[in-house]
N, C-alpha and C positions, 0 to 999 in steps of 0.2 A: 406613649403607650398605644401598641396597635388595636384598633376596633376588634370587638368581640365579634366572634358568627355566631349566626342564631337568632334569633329574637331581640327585641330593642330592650333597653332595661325599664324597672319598671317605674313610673313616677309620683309622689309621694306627694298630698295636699300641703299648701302653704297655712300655714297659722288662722287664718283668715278664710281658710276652707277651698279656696279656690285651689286649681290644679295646673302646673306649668302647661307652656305648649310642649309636644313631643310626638310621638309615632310609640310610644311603649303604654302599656294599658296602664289607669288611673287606681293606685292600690289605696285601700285604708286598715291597714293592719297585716300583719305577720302570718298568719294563719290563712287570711286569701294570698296573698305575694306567694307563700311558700307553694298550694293548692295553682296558679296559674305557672308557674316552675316548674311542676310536675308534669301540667298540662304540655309543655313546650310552648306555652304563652308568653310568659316574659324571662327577664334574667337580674341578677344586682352582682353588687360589687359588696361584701363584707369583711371585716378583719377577720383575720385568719380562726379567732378565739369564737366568733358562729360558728365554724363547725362541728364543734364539739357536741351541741343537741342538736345536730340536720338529722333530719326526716333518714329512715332508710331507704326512701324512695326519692333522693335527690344526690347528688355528687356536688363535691367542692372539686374547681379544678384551683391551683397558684397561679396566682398574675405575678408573672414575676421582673416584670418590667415596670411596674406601679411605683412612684412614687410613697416614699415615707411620710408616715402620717404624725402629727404631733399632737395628743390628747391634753387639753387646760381645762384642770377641776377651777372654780373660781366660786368663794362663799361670801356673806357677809362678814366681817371680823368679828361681830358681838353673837354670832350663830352660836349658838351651846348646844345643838340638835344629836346625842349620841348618833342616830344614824350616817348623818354627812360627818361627823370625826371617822366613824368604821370605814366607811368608804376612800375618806383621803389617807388614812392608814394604811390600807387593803391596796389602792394603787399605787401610793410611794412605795410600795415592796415591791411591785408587778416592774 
């Protein structure tokens, strides 16, 4: 995958709060990331299925050189929680 132009992407705190080394500004939620995108501050990588609620003031472009991703739901076996049944229901259809 060739390097994006533009701005560095953006990078995202570890569990633990602390934030990788990198050259892209340090985000803590969706609503700033989206807000410095705007700006021409930072940039990310999303499935294709974000676009669908972008902001009118940001564009998706296709990477279409990107590598395939492979998504793993994983639960407890004794989970009886209806929300994680709807959800693994809802993605074996997707």
């Amino acid at each position: 995958m060739a390097a994006a132009p533009g701005p560095p992407p953006a990078r995202w705190p570890a569990p633990d709060g602390s934030c990788p080394e990198g050259t892209g500004v340090a985000v803590r939620n969706l609503t700033q990331l989206f807000q410095l995108i705007a700006l021409g501050r930072a940039t990310v990588v999303l499935p294709a299925s974000a676009a669908v609620d972008l902001r009118r003031d940001l564009v998706a472009v296709p990477v279409a050189d990107a590598p395939p991703v492979t998504t793993v739901l994983a639960w407890p076996p004794e989970s009886r929680s209806r929300p994680v049944a709807d959800l693994v229901r809802v993605a074996a259809t997707v």
